[in-house]
C-alpha positions as CSV (number, residue, x, y, z in Angstrom):
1,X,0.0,0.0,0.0
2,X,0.8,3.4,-0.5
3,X,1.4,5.6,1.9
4,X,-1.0,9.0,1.7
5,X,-0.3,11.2,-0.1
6,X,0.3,14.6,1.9
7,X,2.3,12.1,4.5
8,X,5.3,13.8,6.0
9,X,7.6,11.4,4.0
10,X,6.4,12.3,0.8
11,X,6.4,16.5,1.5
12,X,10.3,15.9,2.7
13,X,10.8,13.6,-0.9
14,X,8.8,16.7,-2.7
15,X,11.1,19.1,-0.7
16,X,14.1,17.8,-1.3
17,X,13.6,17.0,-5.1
18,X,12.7,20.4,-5.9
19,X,16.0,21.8,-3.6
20,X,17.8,19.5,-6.3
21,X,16.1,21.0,-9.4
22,X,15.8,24.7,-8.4
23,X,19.8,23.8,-8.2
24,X,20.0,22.2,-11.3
25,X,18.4,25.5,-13.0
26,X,20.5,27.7,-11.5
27,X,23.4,26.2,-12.9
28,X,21.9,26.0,-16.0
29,X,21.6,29.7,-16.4
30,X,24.2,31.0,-14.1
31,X,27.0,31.8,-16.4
32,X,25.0,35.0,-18.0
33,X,25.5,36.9,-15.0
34,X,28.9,36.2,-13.9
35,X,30.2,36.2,-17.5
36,X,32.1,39.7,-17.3
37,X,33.8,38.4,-14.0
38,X,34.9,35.4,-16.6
39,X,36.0,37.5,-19.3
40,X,38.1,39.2,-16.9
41,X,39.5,37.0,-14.7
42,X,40.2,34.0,-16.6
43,X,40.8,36.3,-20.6
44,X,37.8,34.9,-22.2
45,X,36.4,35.9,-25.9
46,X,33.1,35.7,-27.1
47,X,33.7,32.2,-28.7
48,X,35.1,30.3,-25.7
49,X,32.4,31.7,-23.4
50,X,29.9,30.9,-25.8
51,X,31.6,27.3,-25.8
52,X,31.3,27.5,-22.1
53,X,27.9,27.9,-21.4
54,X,26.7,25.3,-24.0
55,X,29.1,22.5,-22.2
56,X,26.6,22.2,-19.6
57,X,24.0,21.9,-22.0
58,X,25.9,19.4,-24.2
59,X,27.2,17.3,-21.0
60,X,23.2,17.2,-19.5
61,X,21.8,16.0,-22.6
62,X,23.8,13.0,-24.2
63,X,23.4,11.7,-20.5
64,X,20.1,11.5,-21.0
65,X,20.5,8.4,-23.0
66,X,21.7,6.3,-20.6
67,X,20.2,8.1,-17.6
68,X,16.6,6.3,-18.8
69,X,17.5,2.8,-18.4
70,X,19.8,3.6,-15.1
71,X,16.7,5.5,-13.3
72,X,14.6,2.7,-13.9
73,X,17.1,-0.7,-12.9
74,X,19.3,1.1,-10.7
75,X,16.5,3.6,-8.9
76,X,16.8,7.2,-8.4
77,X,18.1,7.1,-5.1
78,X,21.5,5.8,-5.8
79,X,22.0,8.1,-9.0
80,X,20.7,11.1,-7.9
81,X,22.8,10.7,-5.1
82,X,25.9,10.1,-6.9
83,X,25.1,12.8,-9.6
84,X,24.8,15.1,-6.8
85,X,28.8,14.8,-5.5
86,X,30.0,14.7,-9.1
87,X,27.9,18.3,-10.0
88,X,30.0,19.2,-6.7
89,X,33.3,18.1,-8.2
90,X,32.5,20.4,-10.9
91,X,31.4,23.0,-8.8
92,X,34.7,23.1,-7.5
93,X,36.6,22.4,-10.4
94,X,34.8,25.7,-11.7
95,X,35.5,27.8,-8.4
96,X,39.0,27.1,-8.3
97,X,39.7,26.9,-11.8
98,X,42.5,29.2,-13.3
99,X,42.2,28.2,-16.9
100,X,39.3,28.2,-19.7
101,X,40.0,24.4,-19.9
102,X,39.6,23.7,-15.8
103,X,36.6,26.1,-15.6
104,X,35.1,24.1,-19.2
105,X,35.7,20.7,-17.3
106,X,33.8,21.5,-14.5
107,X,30.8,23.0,-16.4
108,X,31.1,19.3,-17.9
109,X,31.0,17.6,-14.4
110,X,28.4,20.3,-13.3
111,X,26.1,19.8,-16.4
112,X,26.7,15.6,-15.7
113,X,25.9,15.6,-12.5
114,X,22.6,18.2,-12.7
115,X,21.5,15.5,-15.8
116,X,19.4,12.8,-13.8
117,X,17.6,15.5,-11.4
118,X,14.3,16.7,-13.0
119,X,13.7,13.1,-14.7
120,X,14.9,11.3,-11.2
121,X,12.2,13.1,-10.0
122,X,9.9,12.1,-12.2
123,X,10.8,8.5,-11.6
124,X,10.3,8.6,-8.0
125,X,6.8,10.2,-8.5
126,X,5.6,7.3,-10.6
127,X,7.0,5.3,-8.0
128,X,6.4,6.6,-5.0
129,X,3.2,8.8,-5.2
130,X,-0.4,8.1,-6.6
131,X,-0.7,8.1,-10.4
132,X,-3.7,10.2,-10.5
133,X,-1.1,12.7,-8.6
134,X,1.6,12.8,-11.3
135,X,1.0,15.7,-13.7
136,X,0.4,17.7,-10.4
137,X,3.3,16.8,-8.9
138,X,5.2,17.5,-12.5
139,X,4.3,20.9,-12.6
140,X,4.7,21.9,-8.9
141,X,8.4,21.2,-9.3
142,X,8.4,22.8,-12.6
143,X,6.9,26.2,-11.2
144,X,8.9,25.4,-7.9
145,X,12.6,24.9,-10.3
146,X,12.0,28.7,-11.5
147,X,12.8,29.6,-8.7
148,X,16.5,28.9,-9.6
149,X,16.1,30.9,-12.8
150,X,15.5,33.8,-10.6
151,X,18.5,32.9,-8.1
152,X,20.8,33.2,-10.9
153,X,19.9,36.6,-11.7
154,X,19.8,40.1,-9.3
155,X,20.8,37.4,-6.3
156,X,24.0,35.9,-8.0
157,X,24.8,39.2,-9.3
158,X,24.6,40.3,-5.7
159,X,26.7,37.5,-4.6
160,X,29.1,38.2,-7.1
161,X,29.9,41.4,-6.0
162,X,30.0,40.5,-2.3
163,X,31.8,37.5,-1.9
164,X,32.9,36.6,-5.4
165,X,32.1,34.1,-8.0
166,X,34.4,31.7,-6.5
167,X,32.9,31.6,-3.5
168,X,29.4,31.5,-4.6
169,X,29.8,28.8,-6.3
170,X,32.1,26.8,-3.6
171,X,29.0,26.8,-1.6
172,X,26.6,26.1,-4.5
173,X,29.0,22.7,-4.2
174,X,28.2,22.5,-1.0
175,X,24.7,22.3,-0.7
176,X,25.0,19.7,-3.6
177,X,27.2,18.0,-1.4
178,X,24.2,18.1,1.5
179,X,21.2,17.4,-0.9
180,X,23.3,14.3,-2.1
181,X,23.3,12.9,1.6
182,X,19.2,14.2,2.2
183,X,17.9,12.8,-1.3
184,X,19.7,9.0,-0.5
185,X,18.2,9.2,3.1
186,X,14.6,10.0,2.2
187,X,14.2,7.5,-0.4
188,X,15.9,4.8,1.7
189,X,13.6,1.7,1.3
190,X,13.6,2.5,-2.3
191,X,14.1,-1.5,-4.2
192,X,14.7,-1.6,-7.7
193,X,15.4,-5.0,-9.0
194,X,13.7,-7.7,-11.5
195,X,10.6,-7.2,-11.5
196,X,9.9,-5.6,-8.1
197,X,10.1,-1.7,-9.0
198,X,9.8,-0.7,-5.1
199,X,7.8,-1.3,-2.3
200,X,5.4,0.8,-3.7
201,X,4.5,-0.4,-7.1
202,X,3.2,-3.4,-7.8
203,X,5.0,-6.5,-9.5
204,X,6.0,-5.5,-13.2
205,X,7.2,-8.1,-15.9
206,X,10.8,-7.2,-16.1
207,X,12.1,-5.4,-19.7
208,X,15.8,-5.5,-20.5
209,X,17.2,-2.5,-21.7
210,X,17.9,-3.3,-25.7
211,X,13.9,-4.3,-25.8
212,X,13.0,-1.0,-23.9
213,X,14.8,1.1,-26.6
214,X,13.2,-0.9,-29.5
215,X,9.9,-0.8,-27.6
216,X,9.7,2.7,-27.9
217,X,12.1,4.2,-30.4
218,X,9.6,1.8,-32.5
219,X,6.9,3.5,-31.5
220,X,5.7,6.7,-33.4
221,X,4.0,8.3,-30.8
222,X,7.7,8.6,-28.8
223,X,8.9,10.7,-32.0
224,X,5.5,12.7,-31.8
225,X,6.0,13.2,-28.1
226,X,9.9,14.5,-29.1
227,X,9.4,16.5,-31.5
228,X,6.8,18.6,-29.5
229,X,9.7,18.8,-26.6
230,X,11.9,19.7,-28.8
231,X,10.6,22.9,-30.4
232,X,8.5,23.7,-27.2
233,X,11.9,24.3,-24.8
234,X,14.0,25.0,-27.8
235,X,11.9,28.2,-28.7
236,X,11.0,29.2,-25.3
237,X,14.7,28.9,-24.1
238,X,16.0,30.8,-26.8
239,X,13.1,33.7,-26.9
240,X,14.2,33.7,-22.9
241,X,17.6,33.3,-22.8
242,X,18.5,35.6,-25.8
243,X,16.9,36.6,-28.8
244,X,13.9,38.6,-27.0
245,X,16.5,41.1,-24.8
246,X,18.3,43.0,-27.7
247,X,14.9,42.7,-30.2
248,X,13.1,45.1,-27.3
249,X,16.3,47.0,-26.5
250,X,17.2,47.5,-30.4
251,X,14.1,47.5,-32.4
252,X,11.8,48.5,-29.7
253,X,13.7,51.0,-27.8
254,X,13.0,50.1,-24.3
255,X,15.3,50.6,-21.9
256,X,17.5,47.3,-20.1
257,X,15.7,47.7,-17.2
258,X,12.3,47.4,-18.2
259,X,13.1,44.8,-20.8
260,X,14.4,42.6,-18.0
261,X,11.0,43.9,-16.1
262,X,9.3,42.7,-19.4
263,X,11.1,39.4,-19.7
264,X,10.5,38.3,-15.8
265,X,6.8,38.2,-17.0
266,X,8.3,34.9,-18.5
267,X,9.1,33.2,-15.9
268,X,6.2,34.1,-13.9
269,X,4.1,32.8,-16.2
270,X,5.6,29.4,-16.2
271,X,5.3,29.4,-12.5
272,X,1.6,29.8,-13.0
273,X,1.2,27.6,-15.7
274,X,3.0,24.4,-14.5
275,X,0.8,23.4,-11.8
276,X,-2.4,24.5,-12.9
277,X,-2.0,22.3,-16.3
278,X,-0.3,19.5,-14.1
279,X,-3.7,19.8,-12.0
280,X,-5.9,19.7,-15.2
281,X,-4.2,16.7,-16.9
282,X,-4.8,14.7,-13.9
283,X,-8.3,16.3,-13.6
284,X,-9.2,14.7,-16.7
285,X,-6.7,11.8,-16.9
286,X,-8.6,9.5,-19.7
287,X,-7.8,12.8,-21.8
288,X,-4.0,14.1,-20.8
289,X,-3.5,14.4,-24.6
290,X,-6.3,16.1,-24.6
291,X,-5.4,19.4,-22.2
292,X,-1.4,19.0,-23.6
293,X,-3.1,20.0,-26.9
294,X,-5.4,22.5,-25.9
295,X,-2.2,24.1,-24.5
296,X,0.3,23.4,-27.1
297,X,-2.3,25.5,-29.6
298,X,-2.2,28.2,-27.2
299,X,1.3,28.2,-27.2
300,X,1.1,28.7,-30.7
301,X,-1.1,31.1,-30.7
302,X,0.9,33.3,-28.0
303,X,3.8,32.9,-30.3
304,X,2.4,34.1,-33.1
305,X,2.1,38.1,-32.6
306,X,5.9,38.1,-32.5
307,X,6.3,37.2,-36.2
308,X,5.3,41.3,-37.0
309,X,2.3,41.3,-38.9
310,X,1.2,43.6,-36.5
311,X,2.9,46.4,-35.3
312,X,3.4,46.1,-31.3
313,X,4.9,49.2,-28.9
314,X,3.0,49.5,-25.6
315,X,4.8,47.6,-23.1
316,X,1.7,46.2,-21.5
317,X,0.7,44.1,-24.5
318,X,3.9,42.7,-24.7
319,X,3.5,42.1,-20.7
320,X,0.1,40.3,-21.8
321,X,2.2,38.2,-24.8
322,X,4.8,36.8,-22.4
323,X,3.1,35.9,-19.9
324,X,0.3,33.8,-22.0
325,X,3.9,32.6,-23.4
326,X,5.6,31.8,-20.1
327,X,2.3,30.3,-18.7
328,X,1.5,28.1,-21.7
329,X,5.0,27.0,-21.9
330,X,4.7,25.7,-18.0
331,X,0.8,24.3,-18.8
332,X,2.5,21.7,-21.4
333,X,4.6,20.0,-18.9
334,X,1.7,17.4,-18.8
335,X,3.3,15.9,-22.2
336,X,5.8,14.0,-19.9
337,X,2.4,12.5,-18.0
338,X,0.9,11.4,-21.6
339,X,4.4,9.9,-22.5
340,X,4.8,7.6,-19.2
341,X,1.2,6.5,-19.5
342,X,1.9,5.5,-23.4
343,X,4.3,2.9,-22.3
344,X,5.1,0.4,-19.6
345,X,6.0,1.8,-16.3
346,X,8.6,-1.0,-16.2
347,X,10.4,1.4,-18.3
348,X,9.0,5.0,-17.7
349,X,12.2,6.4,-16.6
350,X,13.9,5.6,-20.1
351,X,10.9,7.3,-21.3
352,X,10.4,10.3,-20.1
353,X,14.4,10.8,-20.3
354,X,14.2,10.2,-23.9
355,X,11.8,12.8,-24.3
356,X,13.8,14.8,-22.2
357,X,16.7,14.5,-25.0
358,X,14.9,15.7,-27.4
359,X,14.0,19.2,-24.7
360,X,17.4,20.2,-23.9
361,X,18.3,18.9,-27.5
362,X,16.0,21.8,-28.4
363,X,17.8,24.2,-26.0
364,X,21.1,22.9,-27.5
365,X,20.6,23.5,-30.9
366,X,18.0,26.2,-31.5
367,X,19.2,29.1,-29.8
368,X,22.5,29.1,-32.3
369,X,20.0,28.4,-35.7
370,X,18.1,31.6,-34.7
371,X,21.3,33.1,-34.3
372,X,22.8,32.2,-37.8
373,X,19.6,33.4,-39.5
374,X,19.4,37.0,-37.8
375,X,23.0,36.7,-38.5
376,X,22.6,36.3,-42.5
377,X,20.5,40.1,-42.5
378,X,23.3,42.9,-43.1
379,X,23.9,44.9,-39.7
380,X,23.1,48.5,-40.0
381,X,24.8,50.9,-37.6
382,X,25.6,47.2,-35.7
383,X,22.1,46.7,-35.2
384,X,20.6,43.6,-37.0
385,X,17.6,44.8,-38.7
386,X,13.9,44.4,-37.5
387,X,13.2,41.9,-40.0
388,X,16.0,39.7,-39.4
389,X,13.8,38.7,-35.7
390,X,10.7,38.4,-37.1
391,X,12.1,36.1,-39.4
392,X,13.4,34.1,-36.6
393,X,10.3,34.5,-34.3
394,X,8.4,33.3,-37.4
395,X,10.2,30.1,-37.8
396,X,9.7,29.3,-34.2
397,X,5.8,29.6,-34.7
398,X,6.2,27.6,-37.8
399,X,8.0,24.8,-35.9
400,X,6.3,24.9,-33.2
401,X,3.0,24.7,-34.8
402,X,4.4,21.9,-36.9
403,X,5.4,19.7,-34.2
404,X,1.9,20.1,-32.3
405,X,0.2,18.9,-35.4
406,X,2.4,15.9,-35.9
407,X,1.1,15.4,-32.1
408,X,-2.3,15.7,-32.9
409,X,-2.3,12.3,-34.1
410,X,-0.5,11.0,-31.7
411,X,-2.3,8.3,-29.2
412,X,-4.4,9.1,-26.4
């Protein structure tokens, strides 16, 4: 039997699963802020800090592959644990690191060890909490991991100027070194073996690992669910993370400060969006495609008065269009529910880190493709002309709308 739900155990398991992905994000978006202290401290260029910031990316998602099949025959305690001391390797590597290799290395290690965190999760709600709970509990941590995002902004700029990056992120090891020992001593009890998931899952017929990756790279509702993950986090990352600051600071003409103001709208957005679409997908559970899709389309739709047919300048409908972005974004993060529940739980770990490629594949590989394609428009005065970004907004509506049609057929 399970235990209930709201028992103490599983708040502490919540708890300490969100401390680990809150910590994953900040690491994930923490070398914006300090990257004048790295330019000047350690002689960086443009390329070599543009090489550094992608190695965490690059490290966190080819472990994916084999994170799948390790979550579900080895568990999530064990690796989460594990992953945790080598992302505080490469905390330190980074802190004490003197050269662009040593700092490169332990983005590596960091990215590594952050890789297993948000899908471990994941694991150990399909295991260890009701399924009718799962989308919910999927997009509480989701809204819950912004949280980093925002750590790694005005508060690690703060730090930086107060103690030093170094230091910061000595202690950002630190904790990683203390959620390592909390995560494997809340989920002790946790058997993963055979055919006996955990004491809290019934008997499962045992798959082996070669017939789990057939099963469902076979399957075409795995590349439906991909593709959807991949242009989803691909164009939200790269509208986030870049592309939208210097389109409303260069075409628009607003001012740093309220673009950031502008920008934030983002991320509160998701917060909202996660846990009322995880609520609504396991709501109406028989129809999870069915709410993924409704929210996908609005996605679209919130994408779509960026491509410049109309001509937008008050700040507050921009407010209004990223925050329907940011929101929407967070509302889809029920796809992962309708992917577990398309296959096996025997193998749910493998598949919802396989989908999980495919999302920081997207963050990977589409912020760079927008980049060469506002690159190829002549710069006038070294500004890239207005057209050049609603070319690029354009082709994420067009591949994002693309991909949620190919999942409109997928299975329910």
């Amino acid at each position: 039997m399970k235990e209930p739900s709201d028992s103490p155990k599983h708040l502490s398991i919540f708890c300490i699963l969100s401390s680990l992905f809150v910590l994953s994000q900040f690491y994930r978006v923490s070398s914006a802020v300090i990257a004048p202290n790295l330019i000047q401290d350690l002689g960086l260029n443009a390329e070599m800090l543009g090489l550094l910031g992608g190695a965490f990316f690059y490290a966190f998602t080819l472990l994916q592959i084999p994170m799948g099949p390790m979550l579900d025959r080895i568990g999530p305690r064990k690796i989460m644990s594990a992953s945790c001391l080598i992302g505080a390797l490469g905390a330190f590597l980074f802190a004490f690191g003197n050269t662009f290799h040593a700092v490169f290395l332990g983005r590596v290690l960091i990215g590594a060890g952050m890789a297993p965190m948000l899908m471990g999760s994941f694991k150990t709600f399909t295991l260890r909490y009701p399924p009718e709970q799962f989308a919910t509990l999927v997009g509480m941590i989701s809204s819950v991991g912004t949280i980093g995002n925002i750590v790694a902004a005005t508060p690690l700029a703060f730090l930086t100027s107060t103690i030093g990056w170094r230091m910061t992120f000595l202690i950002t090891g630190l904790i990683a070194i203390l959620l390592s020992f909390l995560v494997f001593w809340v989920l002790r009890g946790e058997k993963i073996r055979g055919d006996k998931s955990t004491p809290y899952s019934e008997g499962k017929t045992e798959i082996g690992i070669w017939q789990s990756i057939r099963l469902i790279t076979g399957s075409l509702a795995f590349w439906q669910f991909g593709a959807v993950a991949f242009f989803r986090y691909g164009v939200f990352v790269s509208l986030q993370g870049l592309w939208l600051g210097p389109y409303l600071i260069y075409i628009k003409g607003f001012s740093p400060v309220e673009t950031g103001n502008l920008l934030i709208l983002l991320a509160i957005g998701v917060i909202l969006g996660s846990p009322i679409g995880g609520r609504l997908s396991d709501r109406y559970s028989h129809s999870r495609k069915g709410v993924a899709l409704v929210g996908l389309s609005l996605y679209c739709a919130s994408l779509f008065p960026l491509i410049g047919i109309w001509k937008i300048e008050h700040p507050v409908l921009f407010g209004l269009i990223f925050f329907s972005i940011g929101f929407f974004h967070g509302f889809v993060m029920s796809i992962y529910a309708h992917a577990k529940d398309s296959f096996p739980i025997a193998i749910s770990g493998t598949v919802m880190t396989y989908v999980n490629f495919f999302t920081m594949a997207g963050a990977a590989l589409f912020m760079p493709a927008l980049g060469k394609v506002i690159e190829s428009f002549p710069r006038v005065h070294n500004v890239y002309p207005a057209e050049a970004y609603h070319l690029a907004f354009l082709i994420c509506f067009i591949g994002m709308s693309s991909s949620v049609f190919f999942y409109a057929f997928s299975k329910k």
